[in-house]
C-alpha positions in Angstrom: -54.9 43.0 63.8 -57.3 45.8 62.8 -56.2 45.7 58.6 -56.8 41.4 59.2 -60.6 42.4 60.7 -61.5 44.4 58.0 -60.1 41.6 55.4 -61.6 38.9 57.3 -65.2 40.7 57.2 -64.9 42.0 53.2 -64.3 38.1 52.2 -67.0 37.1 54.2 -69.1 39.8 52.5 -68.2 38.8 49.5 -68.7 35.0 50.1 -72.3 36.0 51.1 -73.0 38.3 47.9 -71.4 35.4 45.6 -73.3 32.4 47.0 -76.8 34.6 46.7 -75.3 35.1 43.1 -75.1 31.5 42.3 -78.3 30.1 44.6 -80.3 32.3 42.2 -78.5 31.2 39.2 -78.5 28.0 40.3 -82.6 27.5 40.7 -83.0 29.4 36.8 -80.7 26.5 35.3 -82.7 24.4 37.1 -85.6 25.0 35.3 -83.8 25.4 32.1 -82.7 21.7 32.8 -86.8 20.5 33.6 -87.2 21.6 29.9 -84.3 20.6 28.1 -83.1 17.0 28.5 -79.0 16.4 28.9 -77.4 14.8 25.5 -74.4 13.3 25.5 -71.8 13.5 22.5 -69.6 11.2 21.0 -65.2 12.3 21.5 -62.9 11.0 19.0 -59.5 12.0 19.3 -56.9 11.1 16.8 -54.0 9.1 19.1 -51.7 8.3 16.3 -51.4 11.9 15.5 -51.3 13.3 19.3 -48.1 11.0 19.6 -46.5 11.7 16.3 -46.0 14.7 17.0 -45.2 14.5 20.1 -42.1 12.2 19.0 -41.2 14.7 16.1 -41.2 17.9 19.2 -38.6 15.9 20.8 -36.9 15.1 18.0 -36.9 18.7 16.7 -35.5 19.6 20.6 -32.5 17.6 20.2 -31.1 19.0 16.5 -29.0 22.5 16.2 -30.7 25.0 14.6 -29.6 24.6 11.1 -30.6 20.9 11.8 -34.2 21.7 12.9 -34.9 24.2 9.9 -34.5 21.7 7.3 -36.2 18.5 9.3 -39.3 21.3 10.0 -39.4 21.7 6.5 -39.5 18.1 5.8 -41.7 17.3 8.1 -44.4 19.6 6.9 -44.2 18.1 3.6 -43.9 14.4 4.6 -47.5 15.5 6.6 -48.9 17.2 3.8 -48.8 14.1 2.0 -48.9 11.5 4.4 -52.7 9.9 4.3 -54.6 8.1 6.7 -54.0 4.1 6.7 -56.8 1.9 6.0 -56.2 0.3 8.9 -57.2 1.9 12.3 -57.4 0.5 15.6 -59.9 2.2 17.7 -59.1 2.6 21.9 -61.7 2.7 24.3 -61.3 3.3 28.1 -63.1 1.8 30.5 -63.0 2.6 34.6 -65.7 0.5 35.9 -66.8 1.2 39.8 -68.8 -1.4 41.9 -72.1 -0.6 40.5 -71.3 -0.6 36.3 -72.6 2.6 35.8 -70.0 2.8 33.1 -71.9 0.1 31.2 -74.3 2.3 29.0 -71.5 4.2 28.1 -69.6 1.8 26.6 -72.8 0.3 25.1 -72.6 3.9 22.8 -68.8 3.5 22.5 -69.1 -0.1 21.1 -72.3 0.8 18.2 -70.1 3.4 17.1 -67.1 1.3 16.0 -69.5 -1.3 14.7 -71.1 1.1 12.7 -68.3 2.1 11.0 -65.3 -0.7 11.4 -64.3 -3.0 8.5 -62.6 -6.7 8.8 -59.3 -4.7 8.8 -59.9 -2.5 11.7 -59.3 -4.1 15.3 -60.0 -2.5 18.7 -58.1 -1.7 22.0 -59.8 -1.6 25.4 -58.6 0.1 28.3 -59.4 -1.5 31.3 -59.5 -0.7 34.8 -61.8 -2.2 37.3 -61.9 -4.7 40.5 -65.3 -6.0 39.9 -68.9 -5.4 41.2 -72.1 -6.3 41.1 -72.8 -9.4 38.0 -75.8 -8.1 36.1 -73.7 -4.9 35.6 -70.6 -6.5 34.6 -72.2 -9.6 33.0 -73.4 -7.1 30.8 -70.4 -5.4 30.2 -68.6 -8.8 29.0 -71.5 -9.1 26.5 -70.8 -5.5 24.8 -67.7 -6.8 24.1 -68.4 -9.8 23.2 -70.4 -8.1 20.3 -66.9 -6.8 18.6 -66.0 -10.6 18.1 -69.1 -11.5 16.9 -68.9 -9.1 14.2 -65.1 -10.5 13.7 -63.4 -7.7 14.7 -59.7 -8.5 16.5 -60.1 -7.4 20.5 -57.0 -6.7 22.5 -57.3 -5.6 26.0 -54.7 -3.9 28.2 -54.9 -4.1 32.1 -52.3 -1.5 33.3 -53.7 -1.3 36.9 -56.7 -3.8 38.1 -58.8 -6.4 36.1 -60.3 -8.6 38.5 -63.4 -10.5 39.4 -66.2 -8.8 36.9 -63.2 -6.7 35.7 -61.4 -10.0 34.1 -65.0 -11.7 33.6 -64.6 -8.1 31.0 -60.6 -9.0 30.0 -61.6 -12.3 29.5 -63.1 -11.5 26.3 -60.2 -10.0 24.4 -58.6 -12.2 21.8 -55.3 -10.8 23.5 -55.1 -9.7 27.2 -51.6 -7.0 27.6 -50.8 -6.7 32.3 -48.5 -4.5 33.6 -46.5 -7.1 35.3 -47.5 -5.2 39.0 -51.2 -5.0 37.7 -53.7 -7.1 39.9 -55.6 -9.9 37.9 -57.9 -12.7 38.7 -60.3 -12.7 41.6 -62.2 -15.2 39.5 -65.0 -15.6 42.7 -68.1 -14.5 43.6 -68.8 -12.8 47.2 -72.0 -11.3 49.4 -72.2 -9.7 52.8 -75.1 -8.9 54.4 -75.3 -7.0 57.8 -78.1 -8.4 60.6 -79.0 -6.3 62.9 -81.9 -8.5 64.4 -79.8 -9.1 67.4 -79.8 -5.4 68.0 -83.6 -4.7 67.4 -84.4 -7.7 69.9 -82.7 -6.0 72.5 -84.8 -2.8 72.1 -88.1 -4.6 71.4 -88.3 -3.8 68.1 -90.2 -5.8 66.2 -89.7 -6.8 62.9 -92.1 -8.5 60.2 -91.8 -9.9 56.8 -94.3 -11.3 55.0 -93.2 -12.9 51.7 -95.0 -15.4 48.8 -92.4 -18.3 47.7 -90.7 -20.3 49.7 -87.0 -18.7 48.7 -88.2 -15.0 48.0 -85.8 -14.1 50.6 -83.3 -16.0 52.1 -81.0 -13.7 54.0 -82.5 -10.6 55.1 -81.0 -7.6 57.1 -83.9 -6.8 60.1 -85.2 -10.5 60.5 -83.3 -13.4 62.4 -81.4 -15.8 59.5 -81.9 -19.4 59.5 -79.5 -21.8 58.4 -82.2 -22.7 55.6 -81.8 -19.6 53.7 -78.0 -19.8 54.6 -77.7 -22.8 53.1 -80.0 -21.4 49.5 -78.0 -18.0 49.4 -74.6 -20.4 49.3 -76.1 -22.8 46.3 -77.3 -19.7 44.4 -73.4 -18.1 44.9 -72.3 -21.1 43.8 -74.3 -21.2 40.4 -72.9 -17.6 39.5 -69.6 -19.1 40.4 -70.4 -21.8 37.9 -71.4 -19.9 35.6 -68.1 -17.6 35.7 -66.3 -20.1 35.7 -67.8 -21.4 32.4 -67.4 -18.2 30.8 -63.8 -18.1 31.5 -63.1 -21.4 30.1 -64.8 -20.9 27.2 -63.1 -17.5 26.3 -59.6 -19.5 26.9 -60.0 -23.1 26.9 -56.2 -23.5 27.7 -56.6 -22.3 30.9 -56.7 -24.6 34.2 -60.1 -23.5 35.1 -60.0 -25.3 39.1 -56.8 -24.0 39.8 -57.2 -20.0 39.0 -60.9 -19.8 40.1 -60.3 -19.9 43.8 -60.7 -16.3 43.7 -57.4 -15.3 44.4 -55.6 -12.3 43.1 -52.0 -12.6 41.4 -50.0 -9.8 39.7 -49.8 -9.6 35.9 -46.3 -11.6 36.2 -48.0 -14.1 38.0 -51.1 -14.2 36.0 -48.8 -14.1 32.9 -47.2 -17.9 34.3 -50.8 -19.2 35.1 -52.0 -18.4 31.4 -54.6 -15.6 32.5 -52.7 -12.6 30.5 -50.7 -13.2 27.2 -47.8 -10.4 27.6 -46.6 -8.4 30.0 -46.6 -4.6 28.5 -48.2 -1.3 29.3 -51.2 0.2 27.4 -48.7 3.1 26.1 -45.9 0.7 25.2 -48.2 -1.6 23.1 -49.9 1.5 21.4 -46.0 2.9 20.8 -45.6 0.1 19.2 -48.7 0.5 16.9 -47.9 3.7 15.8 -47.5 4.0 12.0 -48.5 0.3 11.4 -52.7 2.3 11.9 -54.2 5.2 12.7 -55.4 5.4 16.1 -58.7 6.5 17.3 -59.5 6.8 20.6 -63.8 7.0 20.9 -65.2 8.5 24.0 -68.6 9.0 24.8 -69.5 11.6 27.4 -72.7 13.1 28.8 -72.2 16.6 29.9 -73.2 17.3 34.0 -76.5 19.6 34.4 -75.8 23.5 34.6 -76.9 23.6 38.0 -74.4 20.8 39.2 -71.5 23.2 37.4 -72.6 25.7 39.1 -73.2 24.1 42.5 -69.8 23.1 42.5 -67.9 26.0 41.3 -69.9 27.5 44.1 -68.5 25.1 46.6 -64.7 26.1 44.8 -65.0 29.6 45.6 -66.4 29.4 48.9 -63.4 26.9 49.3 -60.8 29.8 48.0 -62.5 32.4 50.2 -62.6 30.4 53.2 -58.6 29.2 52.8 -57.7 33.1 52.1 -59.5 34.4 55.3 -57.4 31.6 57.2 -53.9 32.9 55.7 -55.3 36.2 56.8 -55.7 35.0 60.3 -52.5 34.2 60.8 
């Protein structure tokens, strides 16, 4: 019990002497970060080549030794002269949370392929999101929108979720690839607002609001609702449900617009039979199947976190380690 004391107060110590180490650290990169302002970069990776040779390790795996000497060596000339098609398909990936955040970020990833993209090139996006709020998403849809208007060929893939603003997104692509157990649709729009006026009555708290224009707010959080602004917050949910609905349609007409915009949620075999995806296949399959027909880029840009949130939260890692070794100790 003694040696499990003395191990339980040197880690402790030593927590101590590391989180004085990285407060002061952390408050000089703080300053360095008031006077130099975060950049991010632009990633490309080179897919196509990533997954050759990936296929030719596995290949090599499988042969004898003789075997493997003589494809090695014929491999490394088939690469040496091997160029780059003309033809390239570049992949973007986009995971889109409630609030679009993601939005500027693909706004960068989208004026770098239409910078550089010819008639011959087409692009693959990623997709992954279950909606959020319209401006942010409405948004997003446009940036796509962009890469047909400059006549480039969009295919999207939906391996997990793609629904409400996420298809509003999906419903852009000239091509639309589910996994047949990914969730699509959702084609709706939907607000909840907590009251609590009930609540503040009841302590005598009073509440004002004082507001020019008749509809500045309808429903409102701390005052009592009346069936007035009820009735405007519907009618102006229904006009954004209009106008999705209208954006749908027009992206693909063959599509029963009254029937899928209830704003229910169907799997990509389901969505396949109502005419909302056009194949069920993966994101890898579909690129698999790509491979040597272009050369695939994937385009990624990032912004890199400030210093002093790296080190605020390889502070919390250690302090994490420490705290889980003094517990084995303890024991």
């Amino acid at each position: 019990m003694e040696f499990i004391a003395d191990v339980g107060s040197f880690l402790i110590k030593a927590a101590i002497i590391v989180m004085a180490f990285v407060l002061i650290s952390g408050v000089i990169a703080q300053a360095a970060q008031k006077q130099k302002k975060q950049k991010g970069e632009l990633e490309v990776t080179h897919l196509s080549k990533e997954m050759q040779e990936m296929q030719d390790a596995l290949k090599m795996e499988l042969m004898d030794k003789k075997a493997r000497k003589v494809a090695l060596k014929k491999l490394k000339k088939t690469r040496k002269q091997k160029k780059d098609s003309d033809q390239r398909l570049f992949v973007i990936d986009f995971k889109g949370s409630m609030d679009a955040k993601e939005v500027d970020n693909l706004r960068r990833e989208v004026n770098a392929v239409l910078s550089l993209a010819t008639d011959k090139d087409e692009v693959l996006v990623r997709l992954e999101s279950g909606g959020g709020v319209v401006n942010g998403y409405g948004l997003a849809a446009a940036q796509l929108q962009r890469l047909r208007e400059q006549g480039l060929t969009l295919h999207v893939a939906v391996d997990k979720v793609a629904a409400s603003g996420g298809y509003m997104m999906a419903c852009v692509g000239h091509k639309i690839y589910a996994a047949p157990f990914a969730f699509i649709g959702s084609i709706g729009v939907v607000a909840q607002v907590p009251n609590v006026h009930r609540w503040l009555k009841n302590h005598d708290i009073d509440f004002e609001q004082i507001t020019a224009g008749e509809f500045k707010r309808t429903l409102t959080i701390f005052g009592e609702n009346t069936d007035e602004g009820r009735r405007k917050f519907k009618k102006d949910l229904e006009a954004i449900h209009t106008q999705f609905k209208s954006f749908v349609q027009d992206n693909r007409p063959a599509l029963d617009i009254d029937k899928i915009a209830t704003g229910e949620v169907w799997s990509g075999q389901e969505a396949k039979q109502l005419g909302l995806v056009d194949e069920l296949i993966t994101s890898d399959a579909w690129l698999l199947k790509q491979l040597g027909e272009r050369e695939i880029l994937k385009l990624e840009y990032s912004v890199k976190k400030p210093l002093s949130e790296r080190f605020a939260k390889g502070t919390a890692t250690i302090i994490h380690t420490l705290k889980a070794s003094f517990a084995r100790s303890d024991v």
